[in-house]
C-alpha positions in Angstrom: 37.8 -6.0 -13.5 37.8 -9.3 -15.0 37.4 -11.1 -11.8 33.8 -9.2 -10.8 31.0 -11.0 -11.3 28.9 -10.2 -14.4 25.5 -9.4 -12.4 27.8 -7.0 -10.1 28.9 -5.5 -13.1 25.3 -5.1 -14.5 24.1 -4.1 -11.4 26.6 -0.9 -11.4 25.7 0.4 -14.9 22.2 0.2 -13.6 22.8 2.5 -10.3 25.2 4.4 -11.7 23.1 5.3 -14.7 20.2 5.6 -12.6 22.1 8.1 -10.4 23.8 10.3 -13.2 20.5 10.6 -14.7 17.5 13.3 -13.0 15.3 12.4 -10.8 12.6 12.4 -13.4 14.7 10.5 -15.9 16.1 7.9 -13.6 14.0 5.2 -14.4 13.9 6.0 -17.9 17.9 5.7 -17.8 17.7 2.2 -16.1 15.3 0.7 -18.7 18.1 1.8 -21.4 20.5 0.4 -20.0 17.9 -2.8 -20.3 17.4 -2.3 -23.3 20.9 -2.0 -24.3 22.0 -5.5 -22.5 19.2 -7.8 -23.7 18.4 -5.7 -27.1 14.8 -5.3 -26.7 12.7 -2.9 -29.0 10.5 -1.6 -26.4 11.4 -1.4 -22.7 8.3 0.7 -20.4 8.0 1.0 -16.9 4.2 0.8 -16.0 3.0 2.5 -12.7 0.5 1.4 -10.7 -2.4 3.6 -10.3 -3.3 4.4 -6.7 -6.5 3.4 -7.8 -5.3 -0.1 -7.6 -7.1 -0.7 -11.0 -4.9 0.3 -13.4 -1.6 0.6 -14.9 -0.1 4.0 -16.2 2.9 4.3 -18.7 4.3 7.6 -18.1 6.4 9.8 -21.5 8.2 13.0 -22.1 6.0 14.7 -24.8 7.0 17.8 -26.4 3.4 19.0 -27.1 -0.2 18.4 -25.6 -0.6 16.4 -28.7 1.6 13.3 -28.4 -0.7 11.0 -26.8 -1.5 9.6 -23.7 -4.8 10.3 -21.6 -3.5 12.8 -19.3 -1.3 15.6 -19.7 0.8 18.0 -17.8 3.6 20.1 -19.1 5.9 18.3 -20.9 4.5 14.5 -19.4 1.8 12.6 -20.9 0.2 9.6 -18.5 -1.6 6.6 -20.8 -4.1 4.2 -18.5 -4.4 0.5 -18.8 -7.0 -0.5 -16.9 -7.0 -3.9 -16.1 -8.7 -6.2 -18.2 -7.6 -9.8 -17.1 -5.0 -9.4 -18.9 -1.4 -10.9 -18.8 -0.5 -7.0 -16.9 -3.1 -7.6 -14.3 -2.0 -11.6 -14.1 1.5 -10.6 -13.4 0.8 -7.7 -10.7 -1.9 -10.2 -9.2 0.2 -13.4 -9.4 3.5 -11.0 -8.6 5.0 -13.7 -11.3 6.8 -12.9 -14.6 4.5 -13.5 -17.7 6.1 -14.0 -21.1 3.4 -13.9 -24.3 4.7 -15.1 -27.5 4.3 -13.2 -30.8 1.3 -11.6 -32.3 -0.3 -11.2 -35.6 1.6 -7.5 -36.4 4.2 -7.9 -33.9 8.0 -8.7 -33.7 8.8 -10.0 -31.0 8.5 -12.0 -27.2 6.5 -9.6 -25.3 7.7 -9.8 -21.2 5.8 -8.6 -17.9 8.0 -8.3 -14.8 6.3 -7.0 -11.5 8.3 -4.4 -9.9 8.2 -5.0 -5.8 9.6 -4.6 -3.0 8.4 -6.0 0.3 5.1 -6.9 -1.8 4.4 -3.7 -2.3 3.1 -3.9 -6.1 4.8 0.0 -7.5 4.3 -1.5 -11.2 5.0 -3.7 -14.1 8.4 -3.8 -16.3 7.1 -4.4 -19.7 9.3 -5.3 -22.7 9.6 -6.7 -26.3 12.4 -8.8 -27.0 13.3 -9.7 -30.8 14.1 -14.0 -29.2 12.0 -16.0 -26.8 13.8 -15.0 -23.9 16.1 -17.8 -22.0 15.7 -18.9 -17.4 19.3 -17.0 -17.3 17.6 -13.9 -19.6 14.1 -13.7 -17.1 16.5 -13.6 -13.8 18.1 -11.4 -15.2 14.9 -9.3 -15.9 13.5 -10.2 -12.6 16.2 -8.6 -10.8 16.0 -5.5 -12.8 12.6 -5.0 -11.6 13.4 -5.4 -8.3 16.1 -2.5 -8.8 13.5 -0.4 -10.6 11.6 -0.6 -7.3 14.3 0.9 -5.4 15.4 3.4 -7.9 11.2 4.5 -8.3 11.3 4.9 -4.3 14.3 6.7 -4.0 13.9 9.2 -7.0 10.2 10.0 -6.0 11.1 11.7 -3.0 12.4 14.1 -5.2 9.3 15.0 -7.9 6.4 15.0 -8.6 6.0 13.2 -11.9 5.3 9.3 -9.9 2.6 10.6 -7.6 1.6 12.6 -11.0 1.3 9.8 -12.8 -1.0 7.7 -10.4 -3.4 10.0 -10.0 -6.1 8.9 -12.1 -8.7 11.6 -10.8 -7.6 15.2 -8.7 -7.0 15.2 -5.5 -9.2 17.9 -3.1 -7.4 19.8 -0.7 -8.6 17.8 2.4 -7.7 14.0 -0.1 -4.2 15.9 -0.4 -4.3 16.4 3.4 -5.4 13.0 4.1 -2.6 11.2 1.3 -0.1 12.6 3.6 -1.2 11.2 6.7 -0.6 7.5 5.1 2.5 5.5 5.3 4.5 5.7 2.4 4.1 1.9 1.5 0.7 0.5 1.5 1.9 -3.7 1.9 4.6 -5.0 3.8 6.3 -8.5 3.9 8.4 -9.8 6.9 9.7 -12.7 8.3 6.9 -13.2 10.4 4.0 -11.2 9.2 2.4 -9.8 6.2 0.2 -7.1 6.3 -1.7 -4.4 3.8 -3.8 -1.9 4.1 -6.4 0.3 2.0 -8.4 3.0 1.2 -11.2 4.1 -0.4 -12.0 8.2 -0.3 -15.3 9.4 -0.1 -16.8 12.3 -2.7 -16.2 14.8 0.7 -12.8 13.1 2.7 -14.1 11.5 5.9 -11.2 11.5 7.8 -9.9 8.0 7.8 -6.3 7.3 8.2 -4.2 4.1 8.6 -0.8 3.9 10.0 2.3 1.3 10.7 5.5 1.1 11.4 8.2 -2.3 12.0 10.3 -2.3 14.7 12.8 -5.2 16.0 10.7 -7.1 17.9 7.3 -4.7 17.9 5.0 -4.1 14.3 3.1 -0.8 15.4 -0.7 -0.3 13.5 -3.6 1.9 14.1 -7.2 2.5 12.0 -8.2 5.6 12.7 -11.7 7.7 11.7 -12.3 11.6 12.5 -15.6 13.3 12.6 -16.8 15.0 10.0 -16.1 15.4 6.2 -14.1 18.0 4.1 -11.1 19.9 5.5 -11.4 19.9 9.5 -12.3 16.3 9.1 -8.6 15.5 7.4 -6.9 18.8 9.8 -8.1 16.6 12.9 -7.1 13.3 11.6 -3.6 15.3 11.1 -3.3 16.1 14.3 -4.4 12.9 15.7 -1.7 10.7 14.2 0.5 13.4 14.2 0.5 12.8 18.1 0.7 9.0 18.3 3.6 9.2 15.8 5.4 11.8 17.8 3.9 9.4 21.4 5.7 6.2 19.4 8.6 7.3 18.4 9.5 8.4 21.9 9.2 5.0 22.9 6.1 5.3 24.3 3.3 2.5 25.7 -0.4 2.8 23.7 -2.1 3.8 26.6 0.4 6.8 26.2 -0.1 7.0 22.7 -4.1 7.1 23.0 -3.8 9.5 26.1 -1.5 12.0 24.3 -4.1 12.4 21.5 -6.7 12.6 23.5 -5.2 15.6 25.3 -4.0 16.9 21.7 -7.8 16.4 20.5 -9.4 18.3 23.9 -6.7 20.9 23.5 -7.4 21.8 19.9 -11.1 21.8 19.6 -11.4 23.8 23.1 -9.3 26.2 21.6 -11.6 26.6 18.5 -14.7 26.3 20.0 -15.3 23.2 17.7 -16.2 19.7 17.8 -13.6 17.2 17.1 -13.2 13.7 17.7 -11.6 10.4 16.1 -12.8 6.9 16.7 -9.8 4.4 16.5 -8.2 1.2 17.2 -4.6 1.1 18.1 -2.4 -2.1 18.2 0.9 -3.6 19.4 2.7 -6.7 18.2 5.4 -8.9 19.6 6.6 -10.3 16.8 8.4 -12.3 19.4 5.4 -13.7 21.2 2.7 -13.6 19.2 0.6 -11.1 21.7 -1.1 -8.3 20.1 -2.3 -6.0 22.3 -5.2 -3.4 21.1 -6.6 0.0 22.4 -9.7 0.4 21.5 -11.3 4.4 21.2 -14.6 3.5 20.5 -14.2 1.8 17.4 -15.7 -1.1 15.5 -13.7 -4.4 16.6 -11.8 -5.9 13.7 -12.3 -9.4 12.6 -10.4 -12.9 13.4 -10.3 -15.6 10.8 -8.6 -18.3 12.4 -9.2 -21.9 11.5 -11.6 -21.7 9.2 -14.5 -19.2 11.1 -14.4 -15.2 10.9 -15.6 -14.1 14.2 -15.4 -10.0 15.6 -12.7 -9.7 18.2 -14.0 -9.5 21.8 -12.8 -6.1 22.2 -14.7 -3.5 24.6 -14.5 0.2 23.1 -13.3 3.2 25.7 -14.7 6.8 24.8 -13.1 8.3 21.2 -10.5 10.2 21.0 -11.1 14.0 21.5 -14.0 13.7 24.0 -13.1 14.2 27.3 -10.1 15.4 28.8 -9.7 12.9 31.5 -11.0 9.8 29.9 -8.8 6.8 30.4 -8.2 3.7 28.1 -8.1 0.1 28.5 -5.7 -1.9 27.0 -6.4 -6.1 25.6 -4.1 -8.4 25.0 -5.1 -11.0 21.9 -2.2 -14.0 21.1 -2.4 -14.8 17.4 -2.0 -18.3 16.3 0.4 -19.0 13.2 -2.5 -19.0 10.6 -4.0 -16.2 11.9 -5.9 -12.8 9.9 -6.8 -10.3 11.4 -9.0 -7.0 9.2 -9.2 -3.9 10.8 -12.2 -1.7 9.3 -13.6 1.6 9.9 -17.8 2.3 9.6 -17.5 3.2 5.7 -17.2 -0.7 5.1 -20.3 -1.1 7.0 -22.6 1.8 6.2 -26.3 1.9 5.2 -25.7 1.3 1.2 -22.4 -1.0 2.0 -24.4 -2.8 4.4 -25.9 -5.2 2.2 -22.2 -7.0 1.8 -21.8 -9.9 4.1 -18.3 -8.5 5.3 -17.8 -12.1 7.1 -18.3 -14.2 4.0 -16.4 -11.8 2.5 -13.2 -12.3 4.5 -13.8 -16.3 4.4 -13.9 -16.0 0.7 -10.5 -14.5 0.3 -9.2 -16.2 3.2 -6.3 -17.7 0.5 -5.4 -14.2 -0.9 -2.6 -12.5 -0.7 -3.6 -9.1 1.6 -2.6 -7.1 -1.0 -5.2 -8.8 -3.1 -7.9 -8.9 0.0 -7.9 -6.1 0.5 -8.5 -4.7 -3.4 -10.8 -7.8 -3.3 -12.9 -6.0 -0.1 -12.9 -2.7 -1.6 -14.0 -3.9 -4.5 -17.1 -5.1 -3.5 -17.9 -2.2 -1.3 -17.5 -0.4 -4.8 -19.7 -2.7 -5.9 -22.6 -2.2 -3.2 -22.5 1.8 -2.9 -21.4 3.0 -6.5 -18.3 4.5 -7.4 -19.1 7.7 -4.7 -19.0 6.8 -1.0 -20.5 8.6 1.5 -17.8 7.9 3.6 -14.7 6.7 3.4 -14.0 2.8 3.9 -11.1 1.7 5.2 -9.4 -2.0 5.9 -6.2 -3.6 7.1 -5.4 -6.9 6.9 -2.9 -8.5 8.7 -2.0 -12.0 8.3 0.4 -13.6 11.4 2.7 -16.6 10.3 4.4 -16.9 13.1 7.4 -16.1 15.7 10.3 -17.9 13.7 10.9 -15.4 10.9 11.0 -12.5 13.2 13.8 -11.4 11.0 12.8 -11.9 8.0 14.7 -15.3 8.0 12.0 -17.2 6.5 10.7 -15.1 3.9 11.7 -16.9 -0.3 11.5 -14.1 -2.3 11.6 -13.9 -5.6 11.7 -9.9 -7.4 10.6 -8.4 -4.0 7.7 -10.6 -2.9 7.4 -13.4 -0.8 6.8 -16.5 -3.7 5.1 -18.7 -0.5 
């Protein structure tokens, strides 16, 4: 035992206690283990909200009274909204943030983001009786990154984290439409980084984003169906539900788009009911470059490249869910190293959300992080309409770096995001 490496030994009290512990209590496990190593006095893990504008410490309570802003059965859910704050600075900079002593304190307060693949799950937050050493923050760094793994392992199994994020309840059709995204919201590779987001309306309006990394192919699609409420998020089910099922059987776009067309027809023929979804759908070869984009007649996403943000010259083909025997065109776009592209759907660019320059907009935070753009974007749509949409508004952002970290090769990471 001698001859293993003290990390690998850390790194096995950490799974293991995170394993022998339930799924609720895992995390809580792995911060004691923390605590225990570096003898800290406080050791939280801080989720994000999927509000993307706050921070929530989650606790075992043994009555409605122990505090906290939320409360169900035995959990109690405390928000930090961010302020500005070191918390916000280190989920923003995705950087650890160490604050010395205050007045009524006792000790080195520490903020470690916990990511994986950029995707910002929440901040590590500890107090430490020492100003903590370069050998002491690695080590802290790489427990947050295993915190990240532990949160999305053990949340497949409960409740509690999708619990705790929830700043306001879900509706029936929002819990409809949370299912219908991908698990993980950002993603860093080799050769691409790309994030996505979305804002609800009061009445769901049937948005949807969607992606998925292959070998050599990233697979996206914005989508928008008719309508608001329940039917609205039912045919938005059933709509990605086919080019999900179409993909994974290896299928082309034009297959993809075709098959939920038919789908569409099928189901609201059936009913007696109007259904439709407007959409774009795209393919990259993270080999070449080429995207190639289906367009069912959706707005055209946006190209910043070099400097100018101009709408993508792509023509739209009939929505999805119209016509039985309507065909679709496919368009082939090659990306430059450099390159963003922002998918939107018509919530960014409705009658109240209209008065936002959407092209400044995206030449302003040309030299953010798409995680950040896109919280950035929202944010000012927020800002335009109030905090009630009357539809939802939807963006993706992908940024293209280029063919030669296909693999991932060139990503430096540092905790789970990409420190370039």
């Amino acid at each position: 035992m001698d001859n293993v490496p003290r990390d690998d030994r850390a790194l096995g009290r950490l799974l293991d206690a995170a394993e022998d512990a339930s799924p609720v209590e895992a995390v809580e496990a792995v911060t004691r283990e923390l605590a225990d190593a570096l003898g800290a006095t406080r050791v939280s893990f801080l989720i994000a909200d999927l509000s993307g504008r706050s921070l929530v410490r989650l606790a075992y309570a043994t009555s409605s009274r122990d505090g906290g802003d939320r409360h169900d059965d035995e959990e109690t859910a405390e928000e930090l909204p961010f302020d500005g704050g070191p918390r916000e600075q280190a989920i923003r900079d995705q950087a650890v943030h160490v604050g010395p002593p205050k007045p009524g304190t006792d000790g080195w307060t520490v903020y470690a983001p916990v990511t994986e693949r950029g995707e910002a799950l929440g901040l590590l937050e500890m107090l430490l009786p020492t100003e903590p050493t370069d050998d002491v923050l690695g080590d802290i760094v790489r427990t947050a990154h295993v915190l990240a793994f532990v949160v999305i392992a053990n949340r497949r199994h409960t409740d509690l984290f999708e619990w705790g994020q929830r700043s306001t309840a879900f509706t029936l059709p929002a819990e409809i439409q949370r299912r219908l995204l991908p698990s993980a919201f950002t993603c860093e590779a080799g050769s691409f980084t790309l994030s996505a987001w979305l804002e609800p309306a009061a009445s769901v309006g049937g948005d949807t984003f969607d992606y998925s990394v292959g070998r050599d192919l990233l697979h996206l699609s914005v989508t928008d169906a008719m309508g608001h409420g329940a039917a609205s998020a039912l045919t938005a089910t059933l709509c990605v539900a086919s080019m999900r099922n179409t993909r994974r059987h290896g299928e082309s776009l034009l297959d993809q788009a075709a098959a939920a067309n038919e789908a569409l027809v099928a189901h609201t023929e059936g009913l007696e009911i109007e259904g439709f979804v407007t959409g774009v759908l795209g393919r990259l070869d993270l080999t070449t470059g080429t995207l190639t984009l289906v367009n069912a007649g959706h707005v055209a996403p946006y190209l910043s490249r070099a400097g100018s943000v101009t709408p993508v010259e792509l023509p739209a083909c009939l929505p999805l869910g119209v016509l039985g025997d309507a065909t679709y065109e496919e368009h082939t776009l090659g990306l430059e190293p450099g390159d963003r592209l922002v998918f939107v759907t018509d919530g960014m660019l409705e009658r109240r959300a209209a008065v936002i320059d959407l092209v400044a907009e995206i030449t302003a935070t040309r030299d953010l992080h798409p995680r950040e753009t896109t919280r950035r974007l929202a944010d000012a749509v927020l800002a335009a309409t109030g905090p009630v949409l009357a539809d939802d508004a939807t963006l993706l952002v992908l940024d293209w770096h280029g063919d030669h970290g296909t693999r991932g090769g060139d990503r430096h990471t540092i905790g789970g995001a990409d420190a370039t």
